[in-house]
C-alpha positions, 0 to 999 in steps of 0.5 A: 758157247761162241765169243768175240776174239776181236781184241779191239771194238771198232772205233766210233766214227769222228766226223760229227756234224759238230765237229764238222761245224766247227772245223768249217768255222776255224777255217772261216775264222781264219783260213791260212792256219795250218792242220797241226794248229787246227788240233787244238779243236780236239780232232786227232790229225787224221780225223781232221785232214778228213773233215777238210778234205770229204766235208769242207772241200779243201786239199792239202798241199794245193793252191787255192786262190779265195779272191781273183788277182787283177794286173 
């Protein structure tokens, strides 16, 4: 008789496309809303620093300028 020695199930994968939507949507609603206040969307840190990065296409700790600045 062989058993499973693994002692955790592996996790099931976070990025849904809901909750992909609705990380997208925090940052339209407000894009200069940091990552930690972002948690309130149920999304561990990790999980949500990796939906900004891979689906919505931000990066963390880079300047992003959203309009061009004329002087």
């Amino acid at each position: 008789m062989l058993m499973d020695n693994r002692s955790h199930p592996r996790a099931r994968p976070v990025r849904t496309a809901e909750r992909i939507a609705a990380v997208a949507q925090s940052v339209r609603e407000n894009p200069r809303t940091s990552t930690r206040h972002r948690a309130q969307l149920n999304v561990s840190g990790t999980s949500l620093r990796r939906i900004l990065h891979k689906d919505v296409g931000l990066f963390a700790y880079k300047l992003q300028l959203t309009e061009e600045v004329s002087i």
